[in-house]
Each structure stands twice: as C-alpha cells, then as structure tokens.
N, C-alpha and C positions, 0 to 999 in steps of 0.2 A: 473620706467623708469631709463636709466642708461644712461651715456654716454662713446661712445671708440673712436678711432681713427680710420678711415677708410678711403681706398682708392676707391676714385672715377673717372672712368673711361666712361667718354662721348663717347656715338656712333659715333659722331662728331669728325674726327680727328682735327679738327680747333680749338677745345677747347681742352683744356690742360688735359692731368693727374693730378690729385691734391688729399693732404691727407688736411683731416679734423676732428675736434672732431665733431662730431653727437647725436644727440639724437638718440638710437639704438629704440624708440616707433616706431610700426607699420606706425603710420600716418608720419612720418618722410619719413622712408624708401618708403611708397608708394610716396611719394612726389619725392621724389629723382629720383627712377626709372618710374616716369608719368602714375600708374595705381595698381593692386593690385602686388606683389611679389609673385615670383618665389624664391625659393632656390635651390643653389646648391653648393653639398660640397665637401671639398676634404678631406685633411688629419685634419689639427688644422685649418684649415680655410674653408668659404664658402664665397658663394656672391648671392646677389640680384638682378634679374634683374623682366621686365614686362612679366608677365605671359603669356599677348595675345601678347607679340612683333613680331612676328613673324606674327600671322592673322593681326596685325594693320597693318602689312608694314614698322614696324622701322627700320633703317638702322641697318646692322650687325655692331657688337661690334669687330671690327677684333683684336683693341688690348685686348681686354678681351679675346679671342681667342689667343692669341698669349702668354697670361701671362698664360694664364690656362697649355697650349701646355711645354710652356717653363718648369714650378713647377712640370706639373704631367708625360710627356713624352707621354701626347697622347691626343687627342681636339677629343670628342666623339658627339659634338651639332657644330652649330650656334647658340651664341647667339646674341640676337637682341637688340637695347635699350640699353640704360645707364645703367652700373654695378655699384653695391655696394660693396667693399670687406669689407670682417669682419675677424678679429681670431673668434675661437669659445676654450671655455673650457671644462675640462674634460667631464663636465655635459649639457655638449650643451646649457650655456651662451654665450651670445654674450661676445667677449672680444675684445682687440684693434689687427688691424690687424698685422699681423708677421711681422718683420723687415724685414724679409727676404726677402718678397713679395715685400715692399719698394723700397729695394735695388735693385731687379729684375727689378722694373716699372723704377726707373730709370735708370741702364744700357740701358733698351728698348726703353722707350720713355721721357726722362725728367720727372720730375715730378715738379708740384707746390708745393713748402712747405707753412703751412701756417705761415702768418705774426703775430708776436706777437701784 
C-alpha cells in the first residue's frame, strides 16, 4: 500500500472540493467512492468513481465533469458519485495527483487544502 495526494470531489456541491493524502489501497478508494471502482484515465492522471453510480441513482459529479471538460477539451460520460483523483506514473502506479489539476480545481471551485 502506498500513500499520494488526491483530489476529492463530492457529488454534493454543499461539500467542498478538498485534497488529501490517502491510502491509494482498494478498500480505501472503495470507501471513498461508496461501492466497488471505476477507472477512468486520461493523460498522467485518472480518477475513481462508483461503478454502479449511475444504476444506483447517484447524483451526477458535475464538477468532475467540468474538471475532466476543462483538462482534456471534451466530457465523453456522466459521471455519477464522489471522484477520486490520482496522478498515475509511467508504469501505471498510483502517484499524487498533478498540481496542475490542483490549480484547475481551484480556479473552478475553491478547494479545501488540508490542515497540517
């Protein structure tokens, strides 16, 4: 198990964007996103959300929608449920999510930094 920094993003717009260090373990991530995981990736990053969010009825993830939109220049899904962002490394380790992504989430929506 390893731990990075990722950004999580509530289907719930009443809850905040916020980065976090994580334990990148399965049981974590599923915990995070409330069922088994989905991936989905882009360029040096991906994210996490609930496989069945969509059959369960979970509210759409519109800023995960909007971050995705914004990075890659095109929102090909709905996704549903609470995201997880990750970096990913050359070799398709989990790594800490891009600063970049960071920077993006907060122009867009504030984000929570964490408290030391």
């Amino acid at each position: 198990m390893s731990t990075c920094t990722a950004l999580i993003i509530p289907a719930n717009e009443a809850e905040p964007v916020r980065v976090e260090t994580i334990d990148t373990g399965l049981e974590t991530l599923q915990t995070l996103v409330g069922g088994n995981i989905e991936a989905v990736s882009a360029e040096d990053w991906h994210f996490y959300l609930n496989e069945e969010g969509k059959i369960l009825g979970l509210a759409p993830n519109r800023r995960a929608g909007q971050l995705v939109r914004e990075e890659t220049g095109r929102l090909s899904d709905i996704y549903c449920g609470d995201v997880v962002v990750l970096g990913e490394t050359y070799d398709g380790d989990e790594a800490d999510v891009p600063e970049r992504l960071i920077e993006t989430a907060q122009q867009l929506f504030g984000i929570q930094q964490p408290t030391a």
